[in-house]
TIMARFI-526218 format. One record per residue: residue number from 1; x, y, z of N, C-alpha, C, O in turn. Coordinates in nm, 2 decimals, padded with zeros to 4 digits. Atoms other than C-alpha are relative to their C-alpha. Layout:
R;NUM;X;Y;Z;X;Y;Z;X;Y;Z;X;Y;Z .
...
END
This chain:
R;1;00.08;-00.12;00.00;00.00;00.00;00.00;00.09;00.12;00.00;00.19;00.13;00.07 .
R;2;-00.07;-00.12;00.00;00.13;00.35;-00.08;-00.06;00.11;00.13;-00.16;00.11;00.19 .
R;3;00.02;-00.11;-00.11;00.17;00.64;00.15;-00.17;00.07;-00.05;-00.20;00.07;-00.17 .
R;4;00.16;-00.06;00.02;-00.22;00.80;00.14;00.10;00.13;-00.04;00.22;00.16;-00.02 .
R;5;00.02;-00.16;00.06;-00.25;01.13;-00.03;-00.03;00.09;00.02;-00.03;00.09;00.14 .
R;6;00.12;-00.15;-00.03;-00.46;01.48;-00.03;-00.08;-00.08;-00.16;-00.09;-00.03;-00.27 .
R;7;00.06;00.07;00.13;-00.64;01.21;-00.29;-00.15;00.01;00.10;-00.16;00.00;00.22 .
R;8;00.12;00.03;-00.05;-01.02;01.20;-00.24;-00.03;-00.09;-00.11;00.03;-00.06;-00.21 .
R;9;-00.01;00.10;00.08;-01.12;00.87;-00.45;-00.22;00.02;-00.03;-00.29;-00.01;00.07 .
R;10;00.14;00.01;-00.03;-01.53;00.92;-00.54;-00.01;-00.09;-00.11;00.05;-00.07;-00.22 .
R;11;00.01;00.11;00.14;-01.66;00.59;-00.73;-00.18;-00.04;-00.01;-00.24;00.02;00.08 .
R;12;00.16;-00.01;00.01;-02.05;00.49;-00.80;-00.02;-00.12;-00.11;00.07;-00.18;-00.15 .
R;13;00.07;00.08;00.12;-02.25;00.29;-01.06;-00.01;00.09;-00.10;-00.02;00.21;-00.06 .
R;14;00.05;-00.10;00.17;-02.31;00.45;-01.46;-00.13;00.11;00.10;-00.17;00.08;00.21 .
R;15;00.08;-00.12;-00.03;-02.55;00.77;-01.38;-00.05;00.01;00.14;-00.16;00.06;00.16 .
R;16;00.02;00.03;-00.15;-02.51;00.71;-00.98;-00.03;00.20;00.06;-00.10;00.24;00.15 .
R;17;-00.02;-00.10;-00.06;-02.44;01.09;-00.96;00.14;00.11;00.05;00.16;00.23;00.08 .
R;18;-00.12;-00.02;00.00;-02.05;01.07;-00.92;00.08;00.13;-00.05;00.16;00.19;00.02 .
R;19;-00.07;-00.10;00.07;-01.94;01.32;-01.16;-00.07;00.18;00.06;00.00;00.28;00.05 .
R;20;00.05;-00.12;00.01;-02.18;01.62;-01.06;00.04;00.03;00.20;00.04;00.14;00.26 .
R;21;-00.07;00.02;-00.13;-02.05;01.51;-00.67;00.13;00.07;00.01;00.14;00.17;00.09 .
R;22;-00.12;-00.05;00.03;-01.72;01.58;-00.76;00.04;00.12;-00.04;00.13;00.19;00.00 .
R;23;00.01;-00.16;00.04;-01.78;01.88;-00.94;00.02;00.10;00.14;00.11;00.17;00.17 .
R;24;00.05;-00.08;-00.10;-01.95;02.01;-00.63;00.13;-00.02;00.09;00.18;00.09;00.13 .
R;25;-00.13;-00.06;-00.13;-01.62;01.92;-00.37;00.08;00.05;-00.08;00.12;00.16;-00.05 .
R;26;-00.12;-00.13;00.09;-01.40;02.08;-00.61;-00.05;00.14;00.02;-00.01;00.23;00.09 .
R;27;00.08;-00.17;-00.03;-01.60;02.38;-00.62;00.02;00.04;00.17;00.08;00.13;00.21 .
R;28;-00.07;-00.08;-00.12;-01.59;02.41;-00.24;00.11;-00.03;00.05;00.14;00.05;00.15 .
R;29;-00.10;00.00;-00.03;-01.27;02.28;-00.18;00.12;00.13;-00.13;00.23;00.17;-00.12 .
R;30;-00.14;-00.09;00.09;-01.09;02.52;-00.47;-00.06;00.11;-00.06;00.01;00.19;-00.13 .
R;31;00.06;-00.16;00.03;-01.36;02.82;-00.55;00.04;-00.05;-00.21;00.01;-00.14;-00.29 .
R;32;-00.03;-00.07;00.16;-01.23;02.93;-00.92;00.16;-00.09;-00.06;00.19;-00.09;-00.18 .
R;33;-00.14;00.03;00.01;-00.85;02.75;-00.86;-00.08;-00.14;-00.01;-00.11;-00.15;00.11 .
R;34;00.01;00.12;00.09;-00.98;02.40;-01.02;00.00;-00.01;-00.13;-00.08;00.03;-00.21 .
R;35;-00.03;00.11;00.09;-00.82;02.20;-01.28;-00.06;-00.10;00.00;-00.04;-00.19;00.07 .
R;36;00.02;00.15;00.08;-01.02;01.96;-01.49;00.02;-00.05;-00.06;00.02;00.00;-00.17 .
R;37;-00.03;00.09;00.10;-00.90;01.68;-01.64;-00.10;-00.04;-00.05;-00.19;-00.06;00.03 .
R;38;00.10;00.10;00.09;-01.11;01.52;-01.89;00.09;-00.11;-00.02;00.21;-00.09;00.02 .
R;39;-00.06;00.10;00.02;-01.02;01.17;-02.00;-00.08;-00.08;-00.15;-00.04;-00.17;-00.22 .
R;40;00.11;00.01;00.12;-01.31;01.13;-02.26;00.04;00.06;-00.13;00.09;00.17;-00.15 .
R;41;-00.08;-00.03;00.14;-01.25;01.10;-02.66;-00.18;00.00;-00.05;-00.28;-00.04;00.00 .
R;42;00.15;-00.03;00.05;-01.56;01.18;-02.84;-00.01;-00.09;-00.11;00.02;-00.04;-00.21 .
R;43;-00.04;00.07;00.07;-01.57;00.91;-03.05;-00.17;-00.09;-00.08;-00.20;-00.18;-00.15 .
R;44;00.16;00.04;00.06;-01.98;00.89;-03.12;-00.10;00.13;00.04;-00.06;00.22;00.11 .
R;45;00.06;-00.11;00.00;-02.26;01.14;-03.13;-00.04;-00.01;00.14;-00.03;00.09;00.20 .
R;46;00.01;00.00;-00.15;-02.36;01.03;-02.78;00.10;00.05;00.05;00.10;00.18;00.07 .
R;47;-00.12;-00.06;-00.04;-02.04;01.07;-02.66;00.05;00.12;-00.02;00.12;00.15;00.07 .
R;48;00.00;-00.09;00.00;-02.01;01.40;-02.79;-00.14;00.10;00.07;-00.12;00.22;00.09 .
R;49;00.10;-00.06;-00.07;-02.38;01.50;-02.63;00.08;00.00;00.17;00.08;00.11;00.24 .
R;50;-00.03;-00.02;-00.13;-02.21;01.37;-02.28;00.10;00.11;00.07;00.11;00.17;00.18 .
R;51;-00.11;-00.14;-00.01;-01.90;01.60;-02.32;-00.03;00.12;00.00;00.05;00.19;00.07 .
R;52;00.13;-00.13;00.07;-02.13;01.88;-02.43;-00.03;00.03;00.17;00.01;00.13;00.23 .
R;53;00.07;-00.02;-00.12;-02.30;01.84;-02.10;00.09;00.05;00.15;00.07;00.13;00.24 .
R;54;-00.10;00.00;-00.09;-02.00;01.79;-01.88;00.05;00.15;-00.01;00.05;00.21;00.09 .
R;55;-00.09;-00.18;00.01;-01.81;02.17;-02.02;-00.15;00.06;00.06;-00.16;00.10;00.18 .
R;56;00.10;-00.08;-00.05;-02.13;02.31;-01.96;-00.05;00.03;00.15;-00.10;00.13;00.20 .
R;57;00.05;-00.06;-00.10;-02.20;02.25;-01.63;00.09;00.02;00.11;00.05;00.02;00.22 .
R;58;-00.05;-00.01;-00.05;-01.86;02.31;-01.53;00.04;00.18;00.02;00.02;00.25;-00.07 .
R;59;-00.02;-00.14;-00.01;-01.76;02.68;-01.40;00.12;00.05;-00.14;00.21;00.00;-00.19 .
R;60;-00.11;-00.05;00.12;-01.58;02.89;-01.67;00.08;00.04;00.07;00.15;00.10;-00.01 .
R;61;-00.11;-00.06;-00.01;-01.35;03.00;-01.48;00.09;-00.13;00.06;00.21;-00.10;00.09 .
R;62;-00.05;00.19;00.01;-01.22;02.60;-01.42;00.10;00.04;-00.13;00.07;00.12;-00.22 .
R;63;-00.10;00.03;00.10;-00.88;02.53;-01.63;-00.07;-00.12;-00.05;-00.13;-00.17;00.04 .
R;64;00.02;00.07;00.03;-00.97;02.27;-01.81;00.10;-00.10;-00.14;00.12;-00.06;-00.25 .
R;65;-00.10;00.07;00.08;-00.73;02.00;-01.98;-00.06;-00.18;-00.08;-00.13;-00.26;-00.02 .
R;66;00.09;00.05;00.07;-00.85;01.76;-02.24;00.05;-00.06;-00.09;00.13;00.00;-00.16 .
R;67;-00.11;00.11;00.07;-00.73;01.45;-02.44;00.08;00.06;-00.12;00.01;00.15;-00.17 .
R;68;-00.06;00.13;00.02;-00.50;01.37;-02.64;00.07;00.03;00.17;00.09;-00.07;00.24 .
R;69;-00.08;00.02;-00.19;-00.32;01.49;-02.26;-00.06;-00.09;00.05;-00.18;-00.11;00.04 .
R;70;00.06;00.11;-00.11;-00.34;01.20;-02.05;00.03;00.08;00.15;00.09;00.19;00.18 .
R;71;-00.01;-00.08;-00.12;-00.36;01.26;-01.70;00.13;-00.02;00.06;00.16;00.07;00.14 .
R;72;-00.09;-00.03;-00.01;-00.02;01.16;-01.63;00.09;00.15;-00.03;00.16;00.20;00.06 .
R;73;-00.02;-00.08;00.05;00.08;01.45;-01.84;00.00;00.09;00.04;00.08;00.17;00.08 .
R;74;00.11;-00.19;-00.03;-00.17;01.70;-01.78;00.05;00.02;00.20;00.04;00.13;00.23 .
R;75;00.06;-00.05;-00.10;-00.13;01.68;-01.37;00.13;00.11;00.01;00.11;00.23;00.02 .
R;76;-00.08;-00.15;-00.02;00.23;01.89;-01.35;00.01;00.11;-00.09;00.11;00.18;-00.09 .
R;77;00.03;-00.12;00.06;00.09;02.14;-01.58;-00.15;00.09;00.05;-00.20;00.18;-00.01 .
R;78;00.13;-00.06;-00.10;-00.21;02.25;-01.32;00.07;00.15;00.04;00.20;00.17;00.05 .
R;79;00.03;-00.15;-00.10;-00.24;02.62;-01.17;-00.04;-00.02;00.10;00.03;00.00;00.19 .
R;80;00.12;-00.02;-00.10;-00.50;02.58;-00.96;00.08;-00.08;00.14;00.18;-00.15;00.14 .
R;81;00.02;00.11;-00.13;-00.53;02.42;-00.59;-00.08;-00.12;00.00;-00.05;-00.20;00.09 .
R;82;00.05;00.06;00.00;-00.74;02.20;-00.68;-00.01;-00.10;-00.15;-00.06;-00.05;-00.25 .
R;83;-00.01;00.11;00.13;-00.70;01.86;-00.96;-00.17;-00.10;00.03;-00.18;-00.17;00.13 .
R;84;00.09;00.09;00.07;-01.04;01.69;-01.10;-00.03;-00.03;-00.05;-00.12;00.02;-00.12 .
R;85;-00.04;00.09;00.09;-00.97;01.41;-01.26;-00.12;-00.07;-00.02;-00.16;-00.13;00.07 .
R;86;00.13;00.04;00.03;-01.30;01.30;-01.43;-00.06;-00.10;-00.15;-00.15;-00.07;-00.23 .
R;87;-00.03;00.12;-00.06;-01.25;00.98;-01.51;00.06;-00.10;-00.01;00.11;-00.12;-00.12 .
R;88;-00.13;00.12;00.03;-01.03;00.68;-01.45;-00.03;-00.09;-00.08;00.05;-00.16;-00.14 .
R;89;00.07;00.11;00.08;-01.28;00.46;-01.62;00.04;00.03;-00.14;00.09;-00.04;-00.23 .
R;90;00.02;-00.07;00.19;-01.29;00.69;-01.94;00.12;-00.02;-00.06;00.13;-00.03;-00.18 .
R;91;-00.18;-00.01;00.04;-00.86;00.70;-01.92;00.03;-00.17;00.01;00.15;-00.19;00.00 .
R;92;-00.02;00.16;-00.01;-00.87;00.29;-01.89;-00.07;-00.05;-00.12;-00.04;-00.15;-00.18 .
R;93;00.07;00.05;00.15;-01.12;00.26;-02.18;00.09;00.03;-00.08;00.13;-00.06;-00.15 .
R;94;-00.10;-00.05;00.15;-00.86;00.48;-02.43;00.10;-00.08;00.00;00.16;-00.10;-00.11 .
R;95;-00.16;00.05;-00.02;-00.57;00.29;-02.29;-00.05;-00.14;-00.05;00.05;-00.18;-00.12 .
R;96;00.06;00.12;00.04;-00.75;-00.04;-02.39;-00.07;-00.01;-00.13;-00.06;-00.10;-00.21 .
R;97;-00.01;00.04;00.19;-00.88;00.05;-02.72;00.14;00.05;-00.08;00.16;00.01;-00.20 .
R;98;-00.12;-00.01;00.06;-00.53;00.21;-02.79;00.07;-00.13;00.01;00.13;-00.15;-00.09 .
R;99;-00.04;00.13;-00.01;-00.42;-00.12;-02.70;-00.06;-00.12;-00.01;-00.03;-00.21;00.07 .
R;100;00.09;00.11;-00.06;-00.68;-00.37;-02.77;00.10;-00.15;-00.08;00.06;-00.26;-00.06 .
R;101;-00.01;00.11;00.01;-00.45;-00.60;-02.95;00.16;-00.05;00.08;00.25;-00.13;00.05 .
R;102;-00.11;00.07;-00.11;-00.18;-00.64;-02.66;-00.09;-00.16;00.07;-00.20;-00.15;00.12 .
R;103;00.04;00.11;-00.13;-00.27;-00.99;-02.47;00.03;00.06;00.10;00.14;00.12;00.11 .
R;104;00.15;00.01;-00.09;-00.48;-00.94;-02.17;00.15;00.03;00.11;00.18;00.13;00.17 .
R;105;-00.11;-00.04;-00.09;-00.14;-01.02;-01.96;00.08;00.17;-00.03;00.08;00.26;00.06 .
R;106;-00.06;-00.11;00.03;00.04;-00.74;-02.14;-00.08;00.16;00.04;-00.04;00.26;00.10 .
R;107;00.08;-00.12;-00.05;-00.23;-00.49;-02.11;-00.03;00.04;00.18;-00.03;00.14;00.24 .
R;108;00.00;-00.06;-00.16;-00.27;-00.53;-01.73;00.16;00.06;00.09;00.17;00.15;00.18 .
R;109;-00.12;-00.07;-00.02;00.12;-00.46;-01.69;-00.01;00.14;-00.06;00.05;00.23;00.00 .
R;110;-00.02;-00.18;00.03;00.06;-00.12;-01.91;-00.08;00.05;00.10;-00.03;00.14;00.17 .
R;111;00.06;-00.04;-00.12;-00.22;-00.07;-01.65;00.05;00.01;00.13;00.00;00.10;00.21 .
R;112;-00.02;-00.04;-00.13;-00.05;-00.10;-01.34;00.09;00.07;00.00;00.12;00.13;00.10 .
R;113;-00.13;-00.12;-00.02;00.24;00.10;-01.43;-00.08;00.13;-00.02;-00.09;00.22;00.07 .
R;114;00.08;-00.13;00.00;00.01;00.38;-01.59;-00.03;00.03;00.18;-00.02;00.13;00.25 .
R;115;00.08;-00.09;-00.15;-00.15;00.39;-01.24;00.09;00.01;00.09;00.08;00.11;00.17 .
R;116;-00.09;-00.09;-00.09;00.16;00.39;-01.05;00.08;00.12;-00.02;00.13;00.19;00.07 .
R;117;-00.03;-00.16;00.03;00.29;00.70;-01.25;-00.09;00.11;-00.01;-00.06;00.23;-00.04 .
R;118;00.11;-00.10;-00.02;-00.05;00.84;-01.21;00.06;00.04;00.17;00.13;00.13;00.20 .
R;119;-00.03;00.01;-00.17;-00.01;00.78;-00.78;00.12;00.09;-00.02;00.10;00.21;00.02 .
R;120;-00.13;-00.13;00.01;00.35;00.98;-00.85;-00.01;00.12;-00.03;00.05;00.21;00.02 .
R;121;00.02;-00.08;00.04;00.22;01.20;-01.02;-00.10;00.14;00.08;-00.10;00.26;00.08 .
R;122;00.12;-00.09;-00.04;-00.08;01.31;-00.81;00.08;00.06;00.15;00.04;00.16;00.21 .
R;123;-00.10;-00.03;-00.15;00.23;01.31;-00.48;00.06;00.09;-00.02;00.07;00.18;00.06 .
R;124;-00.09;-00.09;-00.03;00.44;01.48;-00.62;-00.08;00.15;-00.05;00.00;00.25;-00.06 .
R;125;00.06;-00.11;00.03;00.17;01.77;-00.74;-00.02;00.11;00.14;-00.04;00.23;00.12 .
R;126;00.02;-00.07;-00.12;00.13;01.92;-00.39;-00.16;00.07;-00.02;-00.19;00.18;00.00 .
R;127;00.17;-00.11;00.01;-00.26;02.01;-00.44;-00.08;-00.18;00.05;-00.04;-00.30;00.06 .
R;128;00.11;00.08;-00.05;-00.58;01.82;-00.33;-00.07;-00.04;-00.12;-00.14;00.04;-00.19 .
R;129;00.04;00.07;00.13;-00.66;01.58;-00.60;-00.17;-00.11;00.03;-00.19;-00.19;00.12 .
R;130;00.09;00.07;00.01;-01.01;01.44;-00.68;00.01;-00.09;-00.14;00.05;-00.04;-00.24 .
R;131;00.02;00.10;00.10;-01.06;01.12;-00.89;-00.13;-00.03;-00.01;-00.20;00.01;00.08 .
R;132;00.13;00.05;00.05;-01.38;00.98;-01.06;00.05;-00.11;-00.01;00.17;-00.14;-00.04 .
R;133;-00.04;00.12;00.08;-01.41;00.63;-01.11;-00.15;-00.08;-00.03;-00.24;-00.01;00.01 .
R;134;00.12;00.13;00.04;-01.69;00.36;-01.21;00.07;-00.11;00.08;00.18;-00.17;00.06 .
R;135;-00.02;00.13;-00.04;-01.75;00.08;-00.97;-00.07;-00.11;-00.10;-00.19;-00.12;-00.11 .
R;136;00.05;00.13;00.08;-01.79;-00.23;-01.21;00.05;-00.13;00.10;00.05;-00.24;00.06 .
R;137;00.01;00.16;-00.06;-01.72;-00.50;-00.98;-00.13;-00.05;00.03;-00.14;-00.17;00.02 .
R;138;00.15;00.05;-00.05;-02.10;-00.55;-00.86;-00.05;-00.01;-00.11;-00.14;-00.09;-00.08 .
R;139;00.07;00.09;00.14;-02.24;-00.63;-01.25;00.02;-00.08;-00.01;00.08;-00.16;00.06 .
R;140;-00.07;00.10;00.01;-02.21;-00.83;-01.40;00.05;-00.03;-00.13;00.05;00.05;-00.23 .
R;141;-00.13;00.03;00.11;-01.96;-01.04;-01.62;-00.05;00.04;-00.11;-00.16;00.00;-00.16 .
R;142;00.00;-00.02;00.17;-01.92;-00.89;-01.93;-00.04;-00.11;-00.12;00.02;-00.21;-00.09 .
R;143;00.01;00.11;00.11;-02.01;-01.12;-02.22;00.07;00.00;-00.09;00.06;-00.09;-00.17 .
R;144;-00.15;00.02;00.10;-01.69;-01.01;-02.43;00.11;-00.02;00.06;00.10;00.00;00.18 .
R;145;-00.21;00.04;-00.04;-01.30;-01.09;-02.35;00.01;00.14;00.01;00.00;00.16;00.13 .
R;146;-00.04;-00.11;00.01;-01.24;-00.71;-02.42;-00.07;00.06;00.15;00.00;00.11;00.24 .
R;147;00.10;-00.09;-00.13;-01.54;-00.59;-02.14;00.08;-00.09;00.12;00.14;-00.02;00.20 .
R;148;-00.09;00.03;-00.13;-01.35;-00.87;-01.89;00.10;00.05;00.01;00.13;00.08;00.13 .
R;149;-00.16;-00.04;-00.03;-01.02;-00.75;-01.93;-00.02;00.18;00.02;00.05;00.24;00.10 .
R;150;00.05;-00.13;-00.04;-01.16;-00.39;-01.92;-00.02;-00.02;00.19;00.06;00.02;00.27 .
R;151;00.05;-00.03;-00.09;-01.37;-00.44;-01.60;00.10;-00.09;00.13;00.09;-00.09;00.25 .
R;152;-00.12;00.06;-00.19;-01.06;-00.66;-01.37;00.10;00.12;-00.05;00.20;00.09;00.02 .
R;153;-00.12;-00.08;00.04;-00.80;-00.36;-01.53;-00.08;00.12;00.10;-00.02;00.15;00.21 .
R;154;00.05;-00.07;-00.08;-01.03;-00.11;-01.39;-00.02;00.01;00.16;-00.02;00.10;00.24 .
R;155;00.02;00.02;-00.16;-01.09;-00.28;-01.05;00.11;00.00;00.08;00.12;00.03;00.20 .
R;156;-00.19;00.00;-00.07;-00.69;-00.31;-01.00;00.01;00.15;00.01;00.03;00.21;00.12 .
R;157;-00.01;-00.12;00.00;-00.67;00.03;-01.12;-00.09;00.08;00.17;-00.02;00.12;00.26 .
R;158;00.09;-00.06;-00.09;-00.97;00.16;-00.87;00.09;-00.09;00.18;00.06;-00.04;00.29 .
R;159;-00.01;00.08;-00.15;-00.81;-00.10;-00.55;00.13;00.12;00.01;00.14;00.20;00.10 .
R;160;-00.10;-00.12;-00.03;-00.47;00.13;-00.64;-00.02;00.13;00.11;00.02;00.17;00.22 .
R;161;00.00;-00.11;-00.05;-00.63;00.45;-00.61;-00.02;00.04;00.16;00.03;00.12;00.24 .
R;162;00.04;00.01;-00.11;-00.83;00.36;-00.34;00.10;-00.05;00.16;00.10;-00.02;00.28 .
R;163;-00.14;00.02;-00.11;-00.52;00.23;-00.14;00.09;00.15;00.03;00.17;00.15;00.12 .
R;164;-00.10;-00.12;-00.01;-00.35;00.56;-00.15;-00.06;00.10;00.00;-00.01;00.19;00.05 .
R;165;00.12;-00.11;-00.08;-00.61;00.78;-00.11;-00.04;00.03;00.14;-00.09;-00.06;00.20 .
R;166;00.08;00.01;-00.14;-00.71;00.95;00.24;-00.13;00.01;00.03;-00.18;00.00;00.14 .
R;167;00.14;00.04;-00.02;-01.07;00.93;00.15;-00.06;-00.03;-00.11;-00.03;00.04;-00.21 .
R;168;00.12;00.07;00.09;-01.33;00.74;-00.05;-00.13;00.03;00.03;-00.19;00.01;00.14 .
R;169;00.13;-00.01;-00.02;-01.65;00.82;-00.15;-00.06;-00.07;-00.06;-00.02;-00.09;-00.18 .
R;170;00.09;00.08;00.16;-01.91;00.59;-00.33;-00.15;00.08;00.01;-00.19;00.13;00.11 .
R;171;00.12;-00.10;00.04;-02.22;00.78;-00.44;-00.09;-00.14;-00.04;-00.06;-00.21;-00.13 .
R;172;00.12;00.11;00.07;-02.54;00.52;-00.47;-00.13;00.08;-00.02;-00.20;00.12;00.06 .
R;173;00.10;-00.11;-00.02;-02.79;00.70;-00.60;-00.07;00.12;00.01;-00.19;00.14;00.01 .
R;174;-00.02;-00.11;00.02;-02.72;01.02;-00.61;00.05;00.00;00.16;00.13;00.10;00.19 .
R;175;-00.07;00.01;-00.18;-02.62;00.95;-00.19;00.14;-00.04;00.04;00.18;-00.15;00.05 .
R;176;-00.13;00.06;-00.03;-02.27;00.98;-00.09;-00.01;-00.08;00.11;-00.10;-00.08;00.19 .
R;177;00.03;00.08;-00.16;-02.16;00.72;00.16;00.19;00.02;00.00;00.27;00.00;-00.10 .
R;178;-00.18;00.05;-00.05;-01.77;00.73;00.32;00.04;-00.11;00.01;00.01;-00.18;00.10 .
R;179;-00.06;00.13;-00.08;-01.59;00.45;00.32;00.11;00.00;00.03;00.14;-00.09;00.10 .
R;180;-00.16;-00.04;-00.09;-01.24;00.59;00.40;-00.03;00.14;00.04;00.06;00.21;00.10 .
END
């Protein structure tokens, strides 16, 4: 387990409420001094409706950073007091169709290193970092090879963050609950 952080870890189900959660502790933890990462590629007309929605209902006066930056990248180029990173799921999907023809072993080695130079990255930033994530362990099994190796890449990734984080939130329902 890594040294905990100024990491706040908030994770949920698809349309639990997560993202507009996060918004809001950013906002009163950092006023006008938050940095958003995006991690989302717009890669269908939905997908460009949810991005749409997401700039919109963030404050304009938010920096906002936005792929091809990954979040390794993007975090020692922040201003602000405040990093939210929105989401790990979305930055584990790109990393997985940029890589979908590594074998399954190979891809989870790019995954855990990505996430321990994310964890470096977010230590050595000196600011109060919020993560997004999607809990997929409570669905269920995928019915493709690609969605399994997605949804245990993600759960390793999410046990990471969650280990080096000084608090976790899961949002069910639009209801936060603490669990660190």
């Amino acid at each position: 387990m890594t040294d905990q952080l100024n990491l706040t870890l908030v994770t949920g189900g698809a349309r639990s409420g997560k993202s507009t959660f996060a918004e809001q502790l950013a906002l009163e933890m950092g006023g006008d001094q938050v940095t958003y990462i995006a991690t989302l590629t717009a890669g269908d007309q939905e997908m460009q409706d949810r991005i749409k929605t997401h700039r919109l209902r963030r404050p304009k006066l938010w920096q906002t950073l936005e792929p091809p930056t990954t979040p390794i990248q993007a975090i020692p180029m922040v201003t602000g007091d405040v990093i939210l990173l929105d989401c790990l799921s979305g930055w584990i999907s790109t990393l997985l169709l940029e890589n979908e023809n590594l074998p399954a072993p190979d891809f989870d080695t790019l995954v855990d290193r990505s996430i321990e130079k994310l964890v470096a990255a977010i230590a050595g930033s000196n600011r109060r970092v919020i993560v997004v994530t999607n809990e997929v362990g409570s669905g269920v099994v995928p019915a493709t090879q690609m969605g399994r190796i997605f949804r245990d890449a993600l759960g390793r990734a999410n046990l990471s963050i969650a280990g080096a984080a000084d608090e976790v939130i899961e949002i069910v329902v639009g209801i936060p609950r603490q669990l660190k």
